[in-house]
C-alpha positions in Angstrom: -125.0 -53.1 -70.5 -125.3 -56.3 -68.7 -126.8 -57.5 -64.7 -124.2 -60.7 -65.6 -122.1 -59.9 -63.2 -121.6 -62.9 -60.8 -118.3 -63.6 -63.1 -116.5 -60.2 -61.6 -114.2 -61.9 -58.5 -115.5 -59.8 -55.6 -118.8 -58.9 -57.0 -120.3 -59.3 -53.8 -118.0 -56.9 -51.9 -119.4 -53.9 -54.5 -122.2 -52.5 -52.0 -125.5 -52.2 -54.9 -123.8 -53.4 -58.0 -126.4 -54.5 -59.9 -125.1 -54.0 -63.3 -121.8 -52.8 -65.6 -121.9 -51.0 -68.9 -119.4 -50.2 -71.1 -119.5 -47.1 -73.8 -117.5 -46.7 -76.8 -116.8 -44.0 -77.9 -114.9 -43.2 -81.7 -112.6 -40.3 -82.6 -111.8 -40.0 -86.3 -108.8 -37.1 -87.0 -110.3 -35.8 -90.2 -106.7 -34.2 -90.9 -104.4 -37.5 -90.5 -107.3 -40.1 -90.7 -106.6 -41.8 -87.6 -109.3 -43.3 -85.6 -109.2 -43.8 -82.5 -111.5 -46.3 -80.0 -111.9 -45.1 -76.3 -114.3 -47.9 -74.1 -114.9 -46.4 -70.6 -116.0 -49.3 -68.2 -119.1 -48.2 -65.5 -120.1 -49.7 -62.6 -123.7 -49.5 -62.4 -126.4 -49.7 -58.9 -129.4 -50.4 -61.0 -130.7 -53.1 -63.2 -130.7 -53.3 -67.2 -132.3 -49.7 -68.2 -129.8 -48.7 -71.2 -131.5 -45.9 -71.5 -130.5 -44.4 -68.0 -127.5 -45.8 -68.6 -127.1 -43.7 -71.6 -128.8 -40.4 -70.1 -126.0 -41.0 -66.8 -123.0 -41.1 -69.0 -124.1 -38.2 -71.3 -124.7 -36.4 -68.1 -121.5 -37.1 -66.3 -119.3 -36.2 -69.6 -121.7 -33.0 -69.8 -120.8 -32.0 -66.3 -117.4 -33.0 -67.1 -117.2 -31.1 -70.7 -119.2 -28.0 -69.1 -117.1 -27.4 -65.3 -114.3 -29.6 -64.6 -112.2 -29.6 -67.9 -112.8 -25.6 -68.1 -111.7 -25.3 -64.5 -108.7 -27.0 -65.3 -107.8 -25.1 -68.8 -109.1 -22.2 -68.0 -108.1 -22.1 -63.9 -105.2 -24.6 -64.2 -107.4 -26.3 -61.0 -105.5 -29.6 -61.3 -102.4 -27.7 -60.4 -103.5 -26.0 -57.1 -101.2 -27.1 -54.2 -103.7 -25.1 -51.4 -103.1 -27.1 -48.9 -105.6 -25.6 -46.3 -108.7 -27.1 -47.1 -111.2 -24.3 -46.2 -109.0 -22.1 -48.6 -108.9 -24.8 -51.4 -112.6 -24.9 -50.8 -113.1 -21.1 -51.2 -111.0 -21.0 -54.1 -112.9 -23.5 -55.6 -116.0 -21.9 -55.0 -114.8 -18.1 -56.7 -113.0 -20.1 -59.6 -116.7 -21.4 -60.1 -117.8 -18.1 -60.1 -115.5 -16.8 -62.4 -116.2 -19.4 -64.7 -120.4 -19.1 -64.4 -119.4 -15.1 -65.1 -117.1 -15.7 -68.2 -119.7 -18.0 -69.5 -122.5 -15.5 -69.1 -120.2 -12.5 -70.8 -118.6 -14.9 -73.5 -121.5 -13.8 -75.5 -121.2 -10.1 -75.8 -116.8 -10.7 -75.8 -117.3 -13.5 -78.7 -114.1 -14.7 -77.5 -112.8 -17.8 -75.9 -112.8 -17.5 -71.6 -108.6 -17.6 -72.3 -108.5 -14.5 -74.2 -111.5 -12.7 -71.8 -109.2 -13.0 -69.2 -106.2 -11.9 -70.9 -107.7 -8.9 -71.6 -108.6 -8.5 -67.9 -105.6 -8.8 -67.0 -104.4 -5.7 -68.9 -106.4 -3.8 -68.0 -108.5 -5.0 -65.0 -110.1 -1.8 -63.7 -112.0 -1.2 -67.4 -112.9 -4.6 -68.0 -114.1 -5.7 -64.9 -116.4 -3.0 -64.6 -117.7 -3.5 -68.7 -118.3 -7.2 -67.6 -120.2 -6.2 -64.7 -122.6 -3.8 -66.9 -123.0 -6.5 -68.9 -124.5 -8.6 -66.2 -128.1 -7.3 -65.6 -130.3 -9.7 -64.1 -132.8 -9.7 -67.3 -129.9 -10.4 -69.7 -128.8 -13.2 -67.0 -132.1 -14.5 -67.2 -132.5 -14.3 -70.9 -129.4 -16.3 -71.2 -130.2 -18.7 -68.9 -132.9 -19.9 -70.9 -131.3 -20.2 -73.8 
């Protein structure tokens, strides 16, 4: 992470830019042996503080990791062609739904949030109503905090 920044052409047209950071990541395929080197560039509104810089990107990739990339597995989100934007909104609002529910009943399923929702879909009626005894505000709560 560096405030150096008066080499970027254009740094001045960046509204706040105060600072860029860069992370580098490593990805090592135990089976083949390959490694891999992602860098993902940031552009940053505050000055040198690597370690807000660190908590940011592990909390972006977190929110990524945790809701976006199951929305799209899971959901196939990326693929939605609603075109009506207070229905894309409201679908994306129940997918989120969904997804808090599966998370909270993954437990008692020991399954992946794929197969959960196979198995509602053979037999809806039954499953549906097992997940919804399963979520009792206590046991919500208990697994909230944990």
């Amino acid at each position: 992470m560096t405030n150096n920044i008066k080499w970027i052409n254009g740094y001045r047209d960046w509204k706040g830019l105060k600072s860029i950071g860069v992370e580098i990541k490593i990805i090592e395929n135990i089976q083949t042996g390959e490694v891999i080197e992602e860098r993902r560039h940031y552009i940053i509104s505050f000055e040198n503080d690597i370690k807000t810089f660190k908590d940011s990107v592990r909390k972006h990739w977190g929110i990524e990791n945790n809701l976006h990339a199951p929305l799209d597995i899971i959901f196939r989100e990326d693929k939605n062609k609603t075109l009506e934007k207070n229905g894309a909104k409201n679908l994306g609002i129940i997918r989120r739904i969904a997804l808090m529910i599966l998370k909270l009943v993954q437990v008692f399923y020991n399954k992946s949030m794929k197969l959960i929702m196979y198995e509602l879909s053979l037999d809806f009626k039954n499953e549906i109503e097992n997940i919804f005894k399963l979520l009792k505000p206590d046991l919500i709560k208990q697994l909230k905090n944990t």
